[in-house]
C-alpha positions as a LaTeX table, in Angstrom:
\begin{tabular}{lrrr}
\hline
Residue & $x$ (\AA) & $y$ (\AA) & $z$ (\AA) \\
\hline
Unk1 & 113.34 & 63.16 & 53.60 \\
Unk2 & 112.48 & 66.55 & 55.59 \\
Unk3 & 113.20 & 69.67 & 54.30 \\
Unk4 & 114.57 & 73.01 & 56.48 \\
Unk5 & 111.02 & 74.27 & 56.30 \\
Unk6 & 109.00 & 71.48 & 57.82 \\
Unk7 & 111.96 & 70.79 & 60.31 \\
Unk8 & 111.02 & 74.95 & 61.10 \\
Unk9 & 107.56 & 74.29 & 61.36 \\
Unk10 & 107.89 & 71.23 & 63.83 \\
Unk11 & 109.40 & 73.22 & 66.07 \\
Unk12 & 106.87 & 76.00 & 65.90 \\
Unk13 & 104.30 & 73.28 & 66.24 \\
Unk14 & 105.97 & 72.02 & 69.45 \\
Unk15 & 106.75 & 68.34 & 68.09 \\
Unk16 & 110.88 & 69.39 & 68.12 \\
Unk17 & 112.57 & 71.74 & 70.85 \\
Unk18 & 114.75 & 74.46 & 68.90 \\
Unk19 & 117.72 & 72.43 & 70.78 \\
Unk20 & 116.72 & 69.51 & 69.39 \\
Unk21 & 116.44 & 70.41 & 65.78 \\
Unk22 & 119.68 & 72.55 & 65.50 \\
Unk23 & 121.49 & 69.29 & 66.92 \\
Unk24 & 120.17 & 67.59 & 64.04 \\
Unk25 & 120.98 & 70.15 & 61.54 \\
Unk26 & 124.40 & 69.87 & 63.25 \\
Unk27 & 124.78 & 66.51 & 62.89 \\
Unk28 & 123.91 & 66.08 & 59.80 \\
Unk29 & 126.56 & 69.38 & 58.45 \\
Unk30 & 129.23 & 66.98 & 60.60 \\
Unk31 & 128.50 & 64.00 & 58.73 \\
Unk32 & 128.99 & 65.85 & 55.72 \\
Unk33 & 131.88 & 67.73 & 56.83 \\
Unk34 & 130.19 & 70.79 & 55.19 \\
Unk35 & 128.13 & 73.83 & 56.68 \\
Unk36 & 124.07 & 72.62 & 56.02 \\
Unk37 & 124.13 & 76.15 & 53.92 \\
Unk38 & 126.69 & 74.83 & 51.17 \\
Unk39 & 124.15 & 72.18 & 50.51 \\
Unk40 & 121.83 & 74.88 & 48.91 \\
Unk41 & 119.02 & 72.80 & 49.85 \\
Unk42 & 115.31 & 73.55 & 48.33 \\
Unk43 & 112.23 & 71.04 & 48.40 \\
Unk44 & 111.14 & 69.69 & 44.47 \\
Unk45 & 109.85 & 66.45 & 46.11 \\
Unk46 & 108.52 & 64.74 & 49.52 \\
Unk47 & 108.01 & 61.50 & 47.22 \\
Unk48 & 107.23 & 59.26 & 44.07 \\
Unk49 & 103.56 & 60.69 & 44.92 \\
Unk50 & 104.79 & 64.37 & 44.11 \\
Unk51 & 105.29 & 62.93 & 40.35 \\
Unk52 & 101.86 & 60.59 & 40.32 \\
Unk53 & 100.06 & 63.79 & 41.51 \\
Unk54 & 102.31 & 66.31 & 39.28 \\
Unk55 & 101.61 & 63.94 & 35.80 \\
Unk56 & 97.79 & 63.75 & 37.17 \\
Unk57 & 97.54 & 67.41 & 37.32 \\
Unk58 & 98.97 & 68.16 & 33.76 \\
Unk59 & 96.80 & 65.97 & 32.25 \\
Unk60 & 93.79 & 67.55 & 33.89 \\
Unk61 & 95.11 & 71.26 & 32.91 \\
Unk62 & 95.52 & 70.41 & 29.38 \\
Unk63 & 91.63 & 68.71 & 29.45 \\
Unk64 & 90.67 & 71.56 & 30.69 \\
Unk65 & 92.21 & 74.00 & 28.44 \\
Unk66 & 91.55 & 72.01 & 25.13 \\
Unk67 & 87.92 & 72.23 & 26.50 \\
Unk68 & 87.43 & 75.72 & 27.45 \\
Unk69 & 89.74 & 76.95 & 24.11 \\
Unk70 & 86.71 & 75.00 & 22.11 \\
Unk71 & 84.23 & 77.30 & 23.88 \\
Unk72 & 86.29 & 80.93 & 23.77 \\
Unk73 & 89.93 & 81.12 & 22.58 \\
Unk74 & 90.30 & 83.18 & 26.42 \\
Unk75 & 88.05 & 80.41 & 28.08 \\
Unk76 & 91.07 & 77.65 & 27.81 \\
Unk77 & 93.53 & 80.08 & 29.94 \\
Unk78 & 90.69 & 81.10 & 32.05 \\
Unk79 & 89.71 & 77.36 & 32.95 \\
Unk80 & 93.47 & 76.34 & 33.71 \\
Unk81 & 93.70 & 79.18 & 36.18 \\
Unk82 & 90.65 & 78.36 & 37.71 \\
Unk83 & 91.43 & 74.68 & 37.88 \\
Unk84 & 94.97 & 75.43 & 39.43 \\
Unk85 & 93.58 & 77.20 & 42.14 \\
Unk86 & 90.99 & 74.72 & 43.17 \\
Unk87 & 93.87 & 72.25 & 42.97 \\
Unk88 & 96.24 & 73.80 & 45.35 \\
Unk89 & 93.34 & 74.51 & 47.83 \\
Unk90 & 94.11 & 70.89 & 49.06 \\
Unk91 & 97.54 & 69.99 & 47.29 \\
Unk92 & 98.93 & 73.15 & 48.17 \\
Unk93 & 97.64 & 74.35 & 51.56 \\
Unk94 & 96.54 & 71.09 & 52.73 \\
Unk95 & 98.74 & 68.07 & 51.53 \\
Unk96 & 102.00 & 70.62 & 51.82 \\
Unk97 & 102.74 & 68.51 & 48.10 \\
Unk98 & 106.40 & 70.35 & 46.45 \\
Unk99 & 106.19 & 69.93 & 42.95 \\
Unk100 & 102.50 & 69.99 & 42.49 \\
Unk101 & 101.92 & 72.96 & 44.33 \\
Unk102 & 105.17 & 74.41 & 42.18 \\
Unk103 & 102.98 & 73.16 & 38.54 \\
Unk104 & 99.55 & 74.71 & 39.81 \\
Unk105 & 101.72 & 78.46 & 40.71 \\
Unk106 & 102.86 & 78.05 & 37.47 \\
Unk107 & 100.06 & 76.95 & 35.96 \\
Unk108 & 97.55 & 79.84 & 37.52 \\
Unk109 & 99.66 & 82.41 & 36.78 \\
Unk110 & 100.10 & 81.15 & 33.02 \\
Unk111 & 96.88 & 80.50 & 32.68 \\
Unk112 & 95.71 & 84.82 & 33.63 \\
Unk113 & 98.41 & 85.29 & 31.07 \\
Unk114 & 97.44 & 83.35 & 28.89 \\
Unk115 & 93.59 & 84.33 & 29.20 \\
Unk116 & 94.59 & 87.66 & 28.48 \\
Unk117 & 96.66 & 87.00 & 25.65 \\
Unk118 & 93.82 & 85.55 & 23.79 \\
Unk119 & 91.36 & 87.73 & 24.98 \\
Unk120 & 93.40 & 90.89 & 23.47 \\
Unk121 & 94.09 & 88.29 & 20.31 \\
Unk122 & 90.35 & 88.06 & 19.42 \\
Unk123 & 89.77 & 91.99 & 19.61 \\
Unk124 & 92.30 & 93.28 & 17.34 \\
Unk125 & 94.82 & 90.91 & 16.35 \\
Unk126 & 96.67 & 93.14 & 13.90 \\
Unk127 & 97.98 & 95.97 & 16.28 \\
Unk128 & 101.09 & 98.05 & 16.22 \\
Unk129 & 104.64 & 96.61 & 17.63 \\
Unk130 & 104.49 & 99.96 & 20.09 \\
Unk131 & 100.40 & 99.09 & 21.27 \\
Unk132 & 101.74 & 95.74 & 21.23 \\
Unk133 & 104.68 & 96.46 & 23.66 \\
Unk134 & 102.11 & 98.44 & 25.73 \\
Unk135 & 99.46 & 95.06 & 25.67 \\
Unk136 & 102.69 & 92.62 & 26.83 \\
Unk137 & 102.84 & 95.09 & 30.15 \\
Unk138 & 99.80 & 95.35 & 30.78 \\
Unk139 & 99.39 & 91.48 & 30.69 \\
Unk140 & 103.08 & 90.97 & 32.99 \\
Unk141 & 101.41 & 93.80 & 35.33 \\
Unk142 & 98.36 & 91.58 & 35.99 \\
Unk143 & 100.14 & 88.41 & 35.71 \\
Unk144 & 102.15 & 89.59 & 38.92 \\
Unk145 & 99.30 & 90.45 & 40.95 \\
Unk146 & 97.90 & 87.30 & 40.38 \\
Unk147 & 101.56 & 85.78 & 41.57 \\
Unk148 & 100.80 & 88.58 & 44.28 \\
Unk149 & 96.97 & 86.76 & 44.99 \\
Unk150 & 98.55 & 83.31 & 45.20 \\
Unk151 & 101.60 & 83.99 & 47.58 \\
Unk152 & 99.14 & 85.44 & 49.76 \\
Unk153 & 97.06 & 82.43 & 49.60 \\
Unk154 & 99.46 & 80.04 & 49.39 \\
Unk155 & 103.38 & 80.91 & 50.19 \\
Unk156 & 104.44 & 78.71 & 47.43 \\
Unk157 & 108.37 & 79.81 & 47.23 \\
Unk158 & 108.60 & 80.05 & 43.46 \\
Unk159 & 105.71 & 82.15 & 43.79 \\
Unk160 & 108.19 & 85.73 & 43.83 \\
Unk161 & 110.42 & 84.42 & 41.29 \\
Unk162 & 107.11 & 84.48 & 39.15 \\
Unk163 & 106.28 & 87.93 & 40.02 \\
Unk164 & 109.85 & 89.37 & 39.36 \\
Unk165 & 109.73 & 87.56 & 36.48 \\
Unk166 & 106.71 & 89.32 & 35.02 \\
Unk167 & 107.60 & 92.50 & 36.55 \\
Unk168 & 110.58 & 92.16 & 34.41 \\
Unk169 & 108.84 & 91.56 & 31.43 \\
Unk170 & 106.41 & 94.88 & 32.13 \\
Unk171 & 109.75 & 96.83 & 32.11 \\
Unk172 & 111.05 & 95.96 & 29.22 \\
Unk173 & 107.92 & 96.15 & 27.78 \\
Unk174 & 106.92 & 99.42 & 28.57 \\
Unk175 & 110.45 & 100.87 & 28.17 \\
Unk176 & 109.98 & 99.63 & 23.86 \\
Unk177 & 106.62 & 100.73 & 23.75 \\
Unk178 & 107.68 & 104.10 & 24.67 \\
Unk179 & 110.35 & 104.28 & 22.64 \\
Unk180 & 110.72 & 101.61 & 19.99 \\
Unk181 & 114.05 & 102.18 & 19.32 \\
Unk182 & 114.93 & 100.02 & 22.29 \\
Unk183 & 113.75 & 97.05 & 20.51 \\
Unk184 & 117.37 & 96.97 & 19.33 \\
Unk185 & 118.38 & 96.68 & 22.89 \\
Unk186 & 116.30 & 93.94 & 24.25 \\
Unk187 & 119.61 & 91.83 & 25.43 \\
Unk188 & 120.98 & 95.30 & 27.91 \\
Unk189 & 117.70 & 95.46 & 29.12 \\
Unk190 & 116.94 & 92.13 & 30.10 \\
Unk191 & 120.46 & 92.39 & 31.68 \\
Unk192 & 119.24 & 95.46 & 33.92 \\
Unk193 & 116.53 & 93.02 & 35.10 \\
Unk194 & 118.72 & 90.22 & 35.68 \\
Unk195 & 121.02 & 91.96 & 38.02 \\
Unk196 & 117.76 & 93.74 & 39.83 \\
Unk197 & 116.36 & 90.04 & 40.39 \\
Unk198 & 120.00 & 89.31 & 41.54 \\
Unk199 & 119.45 & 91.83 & 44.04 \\
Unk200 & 116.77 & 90.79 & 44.98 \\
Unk201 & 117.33 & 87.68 & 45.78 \\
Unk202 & 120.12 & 88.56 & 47.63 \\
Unk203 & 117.83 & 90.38 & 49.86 \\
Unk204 & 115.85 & 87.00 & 50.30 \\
Unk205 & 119.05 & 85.25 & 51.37 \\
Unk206 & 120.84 & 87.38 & 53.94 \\
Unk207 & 117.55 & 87.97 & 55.77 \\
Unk208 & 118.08 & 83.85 & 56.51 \\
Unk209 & 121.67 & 83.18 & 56.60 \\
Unk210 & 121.69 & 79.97 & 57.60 \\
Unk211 & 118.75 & 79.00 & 55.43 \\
Unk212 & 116.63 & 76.99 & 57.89 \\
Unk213 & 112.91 & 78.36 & 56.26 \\
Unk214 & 110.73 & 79.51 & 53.67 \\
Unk215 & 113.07 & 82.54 & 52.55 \\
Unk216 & 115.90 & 80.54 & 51.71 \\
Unk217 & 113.81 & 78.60 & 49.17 \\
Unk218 & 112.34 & 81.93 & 47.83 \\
Unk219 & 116.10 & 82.95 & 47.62 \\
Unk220 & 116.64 & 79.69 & 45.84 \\
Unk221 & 113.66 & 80.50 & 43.10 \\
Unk222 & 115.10 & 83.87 & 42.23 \\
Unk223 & 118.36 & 83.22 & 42.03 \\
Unk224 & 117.41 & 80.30 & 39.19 \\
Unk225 & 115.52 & 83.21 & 38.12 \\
Unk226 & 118.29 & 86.02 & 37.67 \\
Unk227 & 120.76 & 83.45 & 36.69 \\
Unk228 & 119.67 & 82.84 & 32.76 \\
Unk229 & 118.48 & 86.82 & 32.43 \\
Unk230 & 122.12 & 87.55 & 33.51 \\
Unk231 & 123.98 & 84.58 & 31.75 \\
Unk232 & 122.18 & 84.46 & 28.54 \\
Unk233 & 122.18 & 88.95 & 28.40 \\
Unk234 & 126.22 & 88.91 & 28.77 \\
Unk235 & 127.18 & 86.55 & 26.23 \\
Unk236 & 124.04 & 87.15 & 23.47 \\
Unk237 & 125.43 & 90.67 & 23.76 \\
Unk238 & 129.39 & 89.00 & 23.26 \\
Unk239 & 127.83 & 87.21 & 20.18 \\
Unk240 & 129.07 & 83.84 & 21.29 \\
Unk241 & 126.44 & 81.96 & 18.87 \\
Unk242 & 126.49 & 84.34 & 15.74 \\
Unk243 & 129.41 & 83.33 & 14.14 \\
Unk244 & 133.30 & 81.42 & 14.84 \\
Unk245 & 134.52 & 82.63 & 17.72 \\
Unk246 & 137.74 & 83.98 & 17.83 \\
Unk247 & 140.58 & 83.11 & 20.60 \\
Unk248 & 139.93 & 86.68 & 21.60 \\
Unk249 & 135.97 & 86.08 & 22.70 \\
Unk250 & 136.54 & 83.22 & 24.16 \\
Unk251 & 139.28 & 84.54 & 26.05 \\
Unk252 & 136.39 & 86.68 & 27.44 \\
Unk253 & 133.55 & 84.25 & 27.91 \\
Unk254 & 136.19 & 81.86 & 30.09 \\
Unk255 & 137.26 & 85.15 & 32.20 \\
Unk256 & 133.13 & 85.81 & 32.70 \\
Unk257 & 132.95 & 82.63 & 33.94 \\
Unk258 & 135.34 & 82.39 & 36.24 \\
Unk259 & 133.50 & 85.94 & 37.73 \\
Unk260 & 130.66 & 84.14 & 37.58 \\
Unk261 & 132.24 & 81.14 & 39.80 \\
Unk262 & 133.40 & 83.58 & 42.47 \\
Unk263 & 129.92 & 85.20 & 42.64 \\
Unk264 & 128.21 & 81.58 & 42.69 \\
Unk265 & 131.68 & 80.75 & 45.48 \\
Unk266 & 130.76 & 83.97 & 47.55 \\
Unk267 & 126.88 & 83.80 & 47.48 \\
Unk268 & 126.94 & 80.09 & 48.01 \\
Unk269 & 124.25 & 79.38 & 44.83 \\
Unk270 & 125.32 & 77.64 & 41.61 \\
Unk271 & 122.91 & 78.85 & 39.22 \\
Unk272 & 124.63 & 81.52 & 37.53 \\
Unk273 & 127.29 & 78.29 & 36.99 \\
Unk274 & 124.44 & 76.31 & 34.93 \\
Unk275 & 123.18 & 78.69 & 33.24 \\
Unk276 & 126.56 & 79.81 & 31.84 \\
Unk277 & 127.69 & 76.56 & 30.78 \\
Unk278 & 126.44 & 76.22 & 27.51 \\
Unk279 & 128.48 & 78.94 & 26.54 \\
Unk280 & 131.62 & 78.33 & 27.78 \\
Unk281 & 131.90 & 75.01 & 26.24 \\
Unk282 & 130.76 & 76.22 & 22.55 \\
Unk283 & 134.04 & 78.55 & 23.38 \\
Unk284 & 135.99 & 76.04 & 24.53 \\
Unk285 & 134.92 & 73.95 & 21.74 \\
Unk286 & 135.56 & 76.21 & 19.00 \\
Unk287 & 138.89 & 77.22 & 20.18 \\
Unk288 & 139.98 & 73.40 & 20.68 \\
Unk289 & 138.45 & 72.80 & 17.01 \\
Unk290 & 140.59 & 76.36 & 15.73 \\
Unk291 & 143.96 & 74.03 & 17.16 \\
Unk292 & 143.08 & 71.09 & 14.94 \\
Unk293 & 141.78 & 69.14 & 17.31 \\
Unk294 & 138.28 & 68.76 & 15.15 \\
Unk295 & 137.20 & 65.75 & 15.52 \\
Unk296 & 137.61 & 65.52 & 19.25 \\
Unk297 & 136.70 & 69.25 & 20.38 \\
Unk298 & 133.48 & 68.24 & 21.46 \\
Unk299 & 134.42 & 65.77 & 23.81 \\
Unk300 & 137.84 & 67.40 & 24.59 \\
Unk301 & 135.74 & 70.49 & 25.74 \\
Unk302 & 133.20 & 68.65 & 27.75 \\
Unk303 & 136.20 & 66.40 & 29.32 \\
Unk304 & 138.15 & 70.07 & 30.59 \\
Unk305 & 134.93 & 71.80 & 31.70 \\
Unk306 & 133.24 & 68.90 & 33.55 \\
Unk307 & 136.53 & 68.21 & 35.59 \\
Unk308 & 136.86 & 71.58 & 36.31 \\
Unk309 & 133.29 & 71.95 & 37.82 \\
Unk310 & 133.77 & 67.98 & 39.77 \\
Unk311 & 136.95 & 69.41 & 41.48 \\
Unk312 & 135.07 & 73.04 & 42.25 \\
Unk313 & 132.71 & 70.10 & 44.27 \\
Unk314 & 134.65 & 68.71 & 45.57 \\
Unk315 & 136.31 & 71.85 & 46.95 \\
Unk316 & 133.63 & 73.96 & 47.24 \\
Unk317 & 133.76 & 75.05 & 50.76 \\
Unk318 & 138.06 & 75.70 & 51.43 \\
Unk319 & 137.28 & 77.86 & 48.19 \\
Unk320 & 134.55 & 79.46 & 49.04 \\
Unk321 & 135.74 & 80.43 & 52.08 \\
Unk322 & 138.54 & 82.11 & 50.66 \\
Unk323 & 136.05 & 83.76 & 48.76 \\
Unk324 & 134.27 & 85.47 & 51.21 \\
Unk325 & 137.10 & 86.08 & 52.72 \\
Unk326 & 138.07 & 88.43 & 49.84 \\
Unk327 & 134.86 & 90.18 & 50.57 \\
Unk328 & 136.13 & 91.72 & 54.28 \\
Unk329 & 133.17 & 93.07 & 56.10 \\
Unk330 & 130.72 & 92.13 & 53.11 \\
Unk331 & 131.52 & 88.66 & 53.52 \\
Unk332 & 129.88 & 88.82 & 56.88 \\
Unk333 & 126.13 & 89.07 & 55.88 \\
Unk334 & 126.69 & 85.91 & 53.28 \\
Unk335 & 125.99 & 82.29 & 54.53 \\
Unk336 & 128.69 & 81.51 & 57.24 \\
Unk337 & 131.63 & 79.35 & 56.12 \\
Unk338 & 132.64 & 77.93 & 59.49 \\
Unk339 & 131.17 & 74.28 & 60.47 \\
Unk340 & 128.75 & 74.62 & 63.39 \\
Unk341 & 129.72 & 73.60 & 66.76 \\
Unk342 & 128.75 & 70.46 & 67.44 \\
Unk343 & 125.67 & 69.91 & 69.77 \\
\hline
\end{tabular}
């Protein structure tokens, strides 16, 4: 299995004529009777050796760790980064390896964090919530420009998603440490940096339309990204888990995620679709269960919901293109909804 990216970088390299390769994209859309863009393709794994390498790599990290926490508390986070780096010198930028290069981003990036956190433990661990707030953006701030170090280094694609990701936790951060009454507002703020990662990654996607390299897969990242910040904001703020929902709330959660199925339609991602899911079948469920249907609610909910996302499959592109169709002139930056001509 090739991905977009290395099918890109043969024909930079010379092995593939740009003729060649968009007849094979082309093909393989025809085959499928779908645009290659509806596929929302992204690389986890070239192989079984991706996982062999992957489970390898953990169980080095956490050596390492345990080891280096025995020392210093700080030395276990400062070993893992160290170790991850090392790592993706030759998994990463030489063997081109998916999911281990994806574990040793994550890994060096938690591991600064997590350095820091216990550094900042061991000085003062009893510190105000506001000094506190101020200590969790300082951490995000440098946990970003180490994301920032390692993109630069490497181009792994998850690599932005785990810089917005701490960039988002410096904001919300700094905005409680000065002024702690936010703290009551942590859901409306997360929100603002779901919908700026949204954005974001938006940017990513219509600079590469037809998502044939890297930028489509950093698209991909940020979008998984955005998707829970967004999902999880909205209906924490609806209170879909505190307490029996009424017909009225649920009412709301199932019109939220049909607005979140027209986004996912238009944009041509599904993640906003996952993450939302839990929460529209606890609605489901407890208005099903409010009918009398107890015993079966459960299964009654799952039965409605998971038809309703096979047939939104199985449809996906006639709908989608009416979709973006909606969208007029907007419409025309998203991924294209026509099937390419054939070669």
């Amino acid at each position: 299995m090739y991905s977009e990216i290395e099918i890109d970088n043969a024909v930079k390299a010379g092995a593939l004529s740009p003729q060649a390769a968009e007849a094979f994209r082309n093909h393989v859309a025809a085959q499928r009777a779908l645009p290659a863009v509806d596929e929302e393709h992204f690389r986890l794994l070239s192989g079984f050796n991706d996982i062999f390498v992957g489970i390898a790599i953990a169980l080095m990290l956490v050596a390492v760790a345990q080891i280096g926490a025995v020392i210093a508390s700080w030395l276990g986070g400062a070993a893992v980064a160290v170790t991850a780096w090392l790592l993706a010198e030759f998994f990463t930028l030489k063997r081109r390896m998916a999911l281990p290069s994806i574990l040793l981003l994550i890994a060096f990036v938690g591991g600064v964090a997590g350095m820091l956190v216990a550094a900042m433990a061991a000085i003062d661990p009893d510190v105000s919530q506001q000094a506190n707030m101020a200590i969790i953006a300082g951490i995000g701030l440098i946990a970003t420009g180490a994301a920032w170090l390692h993109w630069r280094r490497f181009g792994v694609p998850i690599t932005i998603a785990a810089g917005a990701l701490g960039i988002a936790a410096m904001f919300v951060s700094i905005g409680i440490a000065l002024y702690p009454p936010l703290d009551d507002y942590v859901w409306p703020l997360l929100l603002v940096s779901g919908v700026a990662i949204f954005l974001l990654a938006m940017r990513w996607d219509i600079s590469d339309p037809l998502r044939q390299t890297r930028r489509a897969d950093v698209a991909f990242w940020l979008h998984l990204t955005a998707a829970p910040l967004i999902a999880h904001s909205v209906f924490r703020m609806l209170g879909v888990f505190n307490s029996d929902i009424g017909p009225g709330v649920a009412a709301i959660v199932l019109a939220l995620y049909l607005a979140f199925g027209f986004v996912a339609l238009a944009v041509d991602r599904r993640a906003l679709l996952v993450s939302s899911l839990a929460y529209v079948l606890y609605a489901l469920y407890a208005v099903i269960a409010k009918a009398g249907a107890v015993e079966l609610s459960a299964a009654l909910a799952a039965l409605v919901i998971g038809s309703a996302l096979l047939t939104l499959s199985i449809f996906w592109h006639p709908m989608r293109r009416q979709a973006v169709a909606m969208l007029g002139t907007l419409g025309r930056k998203l991924p294209p909804v026509a099937m390419p001509a054939a070669a």
